[in-house]
FIMI-807579 format. One line per field, with one value per residue (C-alpha): x, y, z; residue in three letters. Coordinates in nm, 3 decimals, padded with zeros to 5 digits. Each point is the difference from the previous one (the first is absolute). Layout:
<pts>
xx <- (X|...)
yy <- (Y|...)
zz <- (Z|...)
resn <- (ALA|...)
</pts>
This chain:
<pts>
xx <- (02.359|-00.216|00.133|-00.041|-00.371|-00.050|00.148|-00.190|-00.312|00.099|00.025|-00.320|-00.179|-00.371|-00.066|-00.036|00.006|00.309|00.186|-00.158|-00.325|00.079|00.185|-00.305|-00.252|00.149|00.087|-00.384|-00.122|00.217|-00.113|-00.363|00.087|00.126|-00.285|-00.215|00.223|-00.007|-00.370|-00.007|00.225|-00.180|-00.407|00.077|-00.211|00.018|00.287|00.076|00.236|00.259|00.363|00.060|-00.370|00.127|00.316|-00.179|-00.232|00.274|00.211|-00.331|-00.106|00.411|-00.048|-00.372|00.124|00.319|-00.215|-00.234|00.272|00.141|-00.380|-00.079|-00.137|00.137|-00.287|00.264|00.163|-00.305|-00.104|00.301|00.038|-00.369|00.148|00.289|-00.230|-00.179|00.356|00.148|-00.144|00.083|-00.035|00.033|-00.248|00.237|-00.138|00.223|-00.114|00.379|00.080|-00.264|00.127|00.338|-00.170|-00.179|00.340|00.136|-00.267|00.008|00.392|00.007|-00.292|00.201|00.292|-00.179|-00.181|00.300|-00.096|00.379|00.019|-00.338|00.117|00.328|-00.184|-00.247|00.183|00.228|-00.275|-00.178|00.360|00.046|-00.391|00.026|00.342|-00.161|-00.299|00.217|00.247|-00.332|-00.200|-00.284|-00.317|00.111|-00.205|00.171|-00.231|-00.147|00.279|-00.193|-00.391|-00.147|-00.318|-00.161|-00.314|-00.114|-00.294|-00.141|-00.034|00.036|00.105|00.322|00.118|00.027|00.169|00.250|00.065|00.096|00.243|00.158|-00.033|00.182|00.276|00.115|-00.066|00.042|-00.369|-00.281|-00.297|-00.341|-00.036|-00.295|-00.211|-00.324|-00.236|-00.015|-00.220|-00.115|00.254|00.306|00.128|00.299|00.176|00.338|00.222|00.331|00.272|00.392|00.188|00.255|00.230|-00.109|00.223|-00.267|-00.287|00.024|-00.040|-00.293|-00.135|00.055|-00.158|-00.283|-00.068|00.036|-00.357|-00.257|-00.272|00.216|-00.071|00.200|00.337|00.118|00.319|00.116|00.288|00.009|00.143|-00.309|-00.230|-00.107|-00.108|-00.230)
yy <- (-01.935|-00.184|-00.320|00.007|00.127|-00.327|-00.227|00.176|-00.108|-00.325|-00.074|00.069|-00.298|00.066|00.127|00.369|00.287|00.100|00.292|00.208|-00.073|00.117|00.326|00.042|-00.030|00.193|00.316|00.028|-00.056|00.287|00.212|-00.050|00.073|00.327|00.070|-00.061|00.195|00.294|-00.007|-00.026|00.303|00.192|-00.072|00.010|00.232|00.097|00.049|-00.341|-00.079|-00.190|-00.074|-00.302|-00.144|00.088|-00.151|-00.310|-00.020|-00.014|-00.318|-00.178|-00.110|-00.100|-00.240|-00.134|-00.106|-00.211|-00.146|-00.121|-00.125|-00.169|-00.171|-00.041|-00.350|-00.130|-00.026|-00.119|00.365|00.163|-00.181|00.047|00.369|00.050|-00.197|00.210|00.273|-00.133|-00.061|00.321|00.259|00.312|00.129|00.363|00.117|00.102|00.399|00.037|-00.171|-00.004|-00.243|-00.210|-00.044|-00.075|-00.297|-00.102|-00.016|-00.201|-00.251|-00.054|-00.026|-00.263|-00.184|00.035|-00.179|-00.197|-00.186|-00.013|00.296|00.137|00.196|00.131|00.136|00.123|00.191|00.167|00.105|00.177|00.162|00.095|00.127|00.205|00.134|00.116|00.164|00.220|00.041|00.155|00.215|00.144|00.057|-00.145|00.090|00.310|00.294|00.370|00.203|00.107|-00.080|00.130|-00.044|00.224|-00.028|00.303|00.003|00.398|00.164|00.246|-00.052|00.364|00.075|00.220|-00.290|-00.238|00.307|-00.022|-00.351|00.002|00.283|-00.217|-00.266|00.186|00.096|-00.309|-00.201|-00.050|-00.181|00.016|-00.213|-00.008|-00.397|-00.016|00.205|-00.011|00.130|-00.181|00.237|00.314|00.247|-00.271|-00.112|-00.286|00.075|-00.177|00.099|-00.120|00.175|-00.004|00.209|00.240|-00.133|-00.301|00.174|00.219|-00.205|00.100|00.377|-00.049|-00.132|00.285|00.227|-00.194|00.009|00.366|00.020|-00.003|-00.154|-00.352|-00.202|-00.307|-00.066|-00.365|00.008|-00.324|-00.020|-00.266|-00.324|00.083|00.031|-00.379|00.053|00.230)
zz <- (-01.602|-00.254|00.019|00.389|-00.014|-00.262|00.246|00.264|-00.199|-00.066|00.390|00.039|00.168|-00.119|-00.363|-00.014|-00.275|-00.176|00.059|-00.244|00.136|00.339|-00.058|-00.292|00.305|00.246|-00.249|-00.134|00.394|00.075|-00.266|00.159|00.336|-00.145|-00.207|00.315|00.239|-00.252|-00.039|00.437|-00.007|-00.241|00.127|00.381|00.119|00.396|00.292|00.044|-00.306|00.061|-00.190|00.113|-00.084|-00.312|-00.048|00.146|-00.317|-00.235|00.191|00.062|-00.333|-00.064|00.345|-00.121|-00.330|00.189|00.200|-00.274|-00.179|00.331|-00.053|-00.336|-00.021|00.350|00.251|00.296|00.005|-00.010|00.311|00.128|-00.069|00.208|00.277|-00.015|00.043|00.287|00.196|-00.032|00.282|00.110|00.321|-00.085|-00.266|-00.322|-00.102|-00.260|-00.349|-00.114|00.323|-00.080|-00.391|00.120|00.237|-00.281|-00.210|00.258|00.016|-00.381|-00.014|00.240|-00.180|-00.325|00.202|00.166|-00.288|-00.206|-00.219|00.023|-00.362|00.100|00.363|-00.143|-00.275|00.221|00.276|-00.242|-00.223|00.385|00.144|-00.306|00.019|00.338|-00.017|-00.338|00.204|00.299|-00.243|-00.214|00.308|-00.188|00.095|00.162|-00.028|-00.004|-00.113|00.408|00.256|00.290|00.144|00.273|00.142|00.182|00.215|-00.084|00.184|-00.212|-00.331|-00.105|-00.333|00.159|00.214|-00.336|-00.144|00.286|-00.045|-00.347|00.091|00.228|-00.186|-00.318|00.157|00.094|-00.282|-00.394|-00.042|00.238|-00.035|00.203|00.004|00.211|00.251|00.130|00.265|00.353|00.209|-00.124|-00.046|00.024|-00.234|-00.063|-00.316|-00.114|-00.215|-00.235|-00.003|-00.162|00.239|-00.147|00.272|00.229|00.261|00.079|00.105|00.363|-00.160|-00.188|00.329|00.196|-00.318|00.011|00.371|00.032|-00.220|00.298|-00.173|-00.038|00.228|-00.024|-00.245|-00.096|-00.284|-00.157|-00.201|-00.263|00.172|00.227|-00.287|-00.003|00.382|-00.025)
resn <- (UNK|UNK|UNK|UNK|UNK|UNK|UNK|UNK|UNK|UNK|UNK|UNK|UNK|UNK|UNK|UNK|UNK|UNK|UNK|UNK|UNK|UNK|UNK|UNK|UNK|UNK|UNK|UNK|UNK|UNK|UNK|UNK|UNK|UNK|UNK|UNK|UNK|UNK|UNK|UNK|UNK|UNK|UNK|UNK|UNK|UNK|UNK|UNK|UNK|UNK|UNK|UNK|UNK|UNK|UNK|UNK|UNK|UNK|UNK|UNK|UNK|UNK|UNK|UNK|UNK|UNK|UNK|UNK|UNK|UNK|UNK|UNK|UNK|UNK|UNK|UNK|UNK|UNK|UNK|UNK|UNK|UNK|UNK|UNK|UNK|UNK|UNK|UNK|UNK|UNK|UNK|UNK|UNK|UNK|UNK|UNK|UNK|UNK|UNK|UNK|UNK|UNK|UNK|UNK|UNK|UNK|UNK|UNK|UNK|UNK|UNK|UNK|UNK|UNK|UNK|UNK|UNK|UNK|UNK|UNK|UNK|UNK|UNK|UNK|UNK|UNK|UNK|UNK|UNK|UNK|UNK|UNK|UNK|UNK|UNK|UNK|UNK|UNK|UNK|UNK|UNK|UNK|UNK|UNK|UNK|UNK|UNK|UNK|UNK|UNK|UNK|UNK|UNK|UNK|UNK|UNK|UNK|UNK|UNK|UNK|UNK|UNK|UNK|UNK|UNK|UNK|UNK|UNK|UNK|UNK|UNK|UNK|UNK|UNK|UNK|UNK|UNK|UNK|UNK|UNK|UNK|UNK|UNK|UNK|UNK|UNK|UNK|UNK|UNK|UNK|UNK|UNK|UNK|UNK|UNK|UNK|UNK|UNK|UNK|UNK|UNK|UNK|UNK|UNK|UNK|UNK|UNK|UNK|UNK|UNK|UNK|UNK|UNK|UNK|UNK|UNK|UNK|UNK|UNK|UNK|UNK|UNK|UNK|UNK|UNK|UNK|UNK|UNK|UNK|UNK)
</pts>
């Protein structure tokens, strides 16, 4: 395996780091991205979190530092790599981050060929294969703490109907917390809450509990693959 990554090198048409240097780059890149997906994870505040946002952070700085390498003192390729840029379009918008990083993967693998940067493309698209796969098994970025959101339009803001609510709210869940609420009109109020469910199979149950309190006027439940909708 050595002795084909040296000849690997050797065949490389334009001068380019060693092997060391490469794998040395791509490691501390992806012990940013982790640092910065951890601190993401950890400071998001709000109902729009989302895991694979996450996961994106820690590939991204991996795919940055090829590509600089792919540049490093070659003006041509970075030319070429906006060009690149400019040709590829998409007709449908891409909403996921993750599909964009894997476009971006592909555009800096075929670059790497392209240019004659073989140990280079080789390398990265292993270290990337092998960063997405521990991403995937992990489920990095995930958040389990609060499973389930629901959002509830109440009408009175009595102190016995919030009472109510938590009742409800206790019996079907380990952790309950009040993320957000606050007054539209007098009297209404819009309050959201987290929730892990003691069993996820009883979401539809919870809803009817929760509609059978008079004062609620409206009921919206997302469970967590909904969570970055919201």
């Amino acid at each position: 395996m050595s002795q084909w990554i040296d000849n690997l090198l050797r065949h490389d048409r334009p001068p380019s780091a060693d092997f060391q240097s490469i794998v040395f780059a791509f490691l501390l890149a992806f012990v940013m991205g982790q640092i910065i997906g951890w601190v993401y994870q950890r400071t998001h505040r709000g109902l729009s979190y989302s895991q694979s946002f996450t996961a994106s952070m820690v590939v991204m700085p991996v795919l940055v530092a090829m590509m600089m390498l792919l540049m490093a003192d070659n003006m041509t390729i970075a030319f070429g790599l906006l060009a690149v840029f400019a040709v590829v379009r998409f007709r449908n918008v891409l909403k996921d981050t993750r599909d964009t990083i894997f476009v971006l993967w592909a555009i800096v693998e075929g670059m790497a060929v392209g240019t004659g940067r073989s140990s280079l493309a080789v390398i990265g698209c292993v270290f990337v294969a092998a960063l997405m796969f521990y991403l995937a098994i992990t489920q990095y970025g995930a958040r389990t703490s609060f499973d389930t959101i629901v959002n509830l339009m109440v009408i009175d803001d009595a102190g016995e109907i919030n009472e109510s609510i938590d009742r409800v709210l206790a019996r079907h869940s380990l952790t309950t917390q009040l993320a957000s609420i606050q007054e539209l009109t007098p009297g209404n109020l819009d309050a959201t809450y987290r929730l892990r469910m003691r069993d996820p199979s009883k979401r539809m149950q919870l809803e009817s509990e929760l509609r059978a309190i008079d004062q609620i006027d409206r009921i919206s439940i997302f469970v967590h693959d909904d969570e970055s909708e919201v």
